[in-house]
C-alpha positions in Angstrom: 43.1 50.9 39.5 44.9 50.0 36.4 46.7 46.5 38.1 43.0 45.8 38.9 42.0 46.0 35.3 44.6 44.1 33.8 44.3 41.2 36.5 40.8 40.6 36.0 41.5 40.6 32.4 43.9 37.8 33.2 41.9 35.6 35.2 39.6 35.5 32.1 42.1 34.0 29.7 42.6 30.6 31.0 39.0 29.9 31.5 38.8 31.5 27.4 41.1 29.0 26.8 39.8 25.8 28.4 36.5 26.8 26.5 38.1 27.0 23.5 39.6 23.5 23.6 36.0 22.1 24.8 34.7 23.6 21.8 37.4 22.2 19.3 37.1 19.0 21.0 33.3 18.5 20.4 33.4 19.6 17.4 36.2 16.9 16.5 34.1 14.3 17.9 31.3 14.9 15.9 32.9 15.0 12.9 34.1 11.9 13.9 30.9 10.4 14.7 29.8 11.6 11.1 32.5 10.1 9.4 32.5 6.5 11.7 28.6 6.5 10.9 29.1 7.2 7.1 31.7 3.7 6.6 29.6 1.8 8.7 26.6 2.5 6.6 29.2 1.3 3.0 29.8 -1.8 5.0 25.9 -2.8 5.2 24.5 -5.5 2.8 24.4 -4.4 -0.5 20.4 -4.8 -0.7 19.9 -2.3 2.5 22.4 -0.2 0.4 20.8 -0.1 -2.8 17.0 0.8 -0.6 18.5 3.2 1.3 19.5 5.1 -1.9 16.3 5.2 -3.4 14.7 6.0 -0.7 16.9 9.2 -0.4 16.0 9.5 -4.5 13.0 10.8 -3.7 12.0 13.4 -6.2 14.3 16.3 -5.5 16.1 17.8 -8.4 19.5 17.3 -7.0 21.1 14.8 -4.3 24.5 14.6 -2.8 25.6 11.2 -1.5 29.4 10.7 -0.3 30.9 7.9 -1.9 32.2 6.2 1.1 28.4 5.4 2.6 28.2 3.5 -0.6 30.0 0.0 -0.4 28.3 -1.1 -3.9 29.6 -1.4 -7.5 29.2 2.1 -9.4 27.1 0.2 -12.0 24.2 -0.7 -9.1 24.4 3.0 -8.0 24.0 4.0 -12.2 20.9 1.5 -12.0 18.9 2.7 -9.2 19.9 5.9 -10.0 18.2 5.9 -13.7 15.4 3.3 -12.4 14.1 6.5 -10.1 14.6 9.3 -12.8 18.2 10.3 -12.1 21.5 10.7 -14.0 24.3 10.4 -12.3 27.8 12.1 -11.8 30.8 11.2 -9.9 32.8 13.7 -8.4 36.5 12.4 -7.6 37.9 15.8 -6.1 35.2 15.7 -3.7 34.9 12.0 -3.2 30.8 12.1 -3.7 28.1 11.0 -5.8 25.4 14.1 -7.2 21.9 12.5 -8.3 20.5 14.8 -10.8 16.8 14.7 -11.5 16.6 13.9 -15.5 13.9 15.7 -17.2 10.9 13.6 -19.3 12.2 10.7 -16.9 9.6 8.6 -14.4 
């Protein structure tokens, strides 16, 4: 009864495995996706650039962008940034731009 047990228990490990590596896999490819999707979007003209970001400066006290989505010269970013009510700070380590909302600011 026991050699029953532990063959069955056996049979599941491969197919545990082959899961496992579907899993990682998809999840690489996504993040891959993300990342291929965020440099295309720093190669687009810098007008489509600049609207996109104040579109997604839309009120909120706080936005994150990543700084590779944004192909433009830091002092555009600063303008549209304080145009819409926002200070903003670069964060090197992290490689990404935070928008914060400024108060007494349009």
């Amino acid at each position: 009864m026991t050699g029953l047990a532990a063959h069955t228990g056996n049979a599941l490990a491969p197919l545990l495995v082959v899961l496992m590596f579907v899993v990682l896999g998809g999840l690489l490819v996504a993040r891959w996706k993300v990342s291929a999707t965020r440099i295309a979007r720093g190669r687009e003209p810098r007008e489509q650039q600049l609207s996109r970001l104040a579109a997604r400066l839309d009120g909120r006290e706080r936005v994150s962008i990543r700084t590779v989505e944004l192909g433009v010269t830091e002092a555009d970013i600063r303008w549209v940034a304080h145009s819409r009510g926002y200070g903003l700070i670069k964060h090197s380590f992290g490689s990404y731009y935070e928008f914060v909302r400024v108060p007494g600011r349009p």
